[in-house]
Phi, psi and omega in degrees: 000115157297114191277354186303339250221091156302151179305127163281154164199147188237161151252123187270126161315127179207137181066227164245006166200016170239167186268130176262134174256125191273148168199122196259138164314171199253008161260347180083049188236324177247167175214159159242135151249170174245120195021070201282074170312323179252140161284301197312229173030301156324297170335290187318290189285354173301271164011257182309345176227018163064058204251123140279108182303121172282289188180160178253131175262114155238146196257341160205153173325325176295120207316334174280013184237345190238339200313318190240035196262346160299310160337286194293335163279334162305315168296321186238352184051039203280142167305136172243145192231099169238175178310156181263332186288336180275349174066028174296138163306316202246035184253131167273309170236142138301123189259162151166174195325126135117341176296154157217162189224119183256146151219180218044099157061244191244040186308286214242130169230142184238136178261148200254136182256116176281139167212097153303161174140268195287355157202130182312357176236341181327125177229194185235124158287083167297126171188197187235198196237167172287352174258021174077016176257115166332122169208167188206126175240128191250015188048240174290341225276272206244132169242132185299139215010052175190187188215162186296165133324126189313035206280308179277311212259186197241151161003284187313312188290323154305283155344293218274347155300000150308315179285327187285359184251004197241333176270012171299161179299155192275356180284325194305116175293136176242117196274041206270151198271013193225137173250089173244002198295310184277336156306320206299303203293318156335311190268319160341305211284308184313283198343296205207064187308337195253010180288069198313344164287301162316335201257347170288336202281335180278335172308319198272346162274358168306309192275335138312339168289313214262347159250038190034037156282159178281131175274025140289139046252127144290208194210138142334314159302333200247336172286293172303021168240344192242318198281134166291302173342319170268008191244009179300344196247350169267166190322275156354290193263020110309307154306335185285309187298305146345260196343316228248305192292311148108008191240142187283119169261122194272351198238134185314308207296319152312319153305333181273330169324297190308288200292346143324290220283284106049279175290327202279358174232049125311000000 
């Protein structure tokens, strides 16, 4: 394997904020997506650049991560890798904790992350790039500065797939499906209004915002200094929790419980 030779990987636009992630074979003749909600887009960009669909990564069952993955199979007749727990029909291989999946052959392998919270079967693709750089495409679970809505799982059950993503290399690109980033750093802001990583990380996404690039892949490292969500145990975002709360908190999973509670009626 030529490690000079990084993975590329891009994103195509769907709906009005989320990233379908492109993941190119290492002759660039092929692709993978990642939770391809729209077949268009997809189509689209095949098409025009004379592209063969390898296979599709979906990381959890909700219809803006799956909507147009019967289309693309049917179309291209490409492998599909889902959760064992979401039961899709046109899921080929069943995934959870502790699997791994290679594609194009053994380019690129991926370790499978179980991450409960925003839906109890959600999972993640852990790997590197051909340059040896640590990556994850997590779907809902984390969002730069910020973390998905709670739907199936509980605080607890969240709170600690957070930690299992916060003890990843600080280096790990975290790849997530939504450009959500400058509401999240909004709401951040209540949290740790005095956070200078965050109030730098919101400059610059401003100015990403405003030539219409994505502020996507984040860093692990750029979360635990910005996300309140990987931040329950500082001082800080424990006092924000107090405040909205009027009660002294002694247990992370409670802050984070709160400071949830807290962005979802933001």
């Amino acid at each position: 394997m030529d490690s000079s030779k990084p993975v590329r990987i891009i994103p195509l636009k769907a709906f009005s904020d989320n990233y379908i992630w492109v993941i190119f074979s290492p002759d660039g003749k092929q692709v993978s997506v990642v939770d391809p909600g729209d077949s268009h887009p997809v189509i689209e960009f095949l098409e025009e650049n004379d592209l063969k669909l390898n296979s599709i990564l979906i990381t959890h069952y909700h219809n803006d991560h799956i909507g147009g993955v019967q289309k693309l199979k049917d179309r291209y007749h490409c492998h599909v890798y889902a959760s064992t727990h979401d039961n899709l029909s046109f899921t080929d291989t069943e995934l959870d904790e502790g699997d791994h999946i290679s594609l194009f052959g053994d380019a690129y392998q991926f370790s499978i992350l179980r991450l409960p919270g925003h839906t109890m079967g959600h999972i993640g693709y852990y790997g590197q790039n051909l340059d040896g750089q640590n990556l994850i495409f997590c779907g809902d679970t984390l969002f730069r500065a910020g973390c998905g809505r709670m739907f199936e799982g509980t605080p607890e059950i969240f709170y600690h797939t957070l930690q299992k993503l916060a003890k990843l290399p600080a280096n790990t690109l975290v790849y997530c499906t939504h450009e959500y980033t400058l509401a999240n750093i909004a709401f951040a802001k209540t949290v740790e209004p005095n956070n200078t990583e965050l109030l730098n990380l919101e400059e610059k996404c401003v100015q990403l915002r405003e030539k219409n690039l994505e502020t996507l892949p984040s860093t692990i490292e750029s979360e635990l200094n910005t996300n309140p969500f990987l931040r329950c145990s500082q001082a800080t975002v424990i006092q924000a929790a107090e405040k909205a709360t009027l009660k002294s908190l002694s247990d992370p999973v409670e802050t984070f419980a709160t400071i949830r509670q807290l962005k979802d009626n933001f």
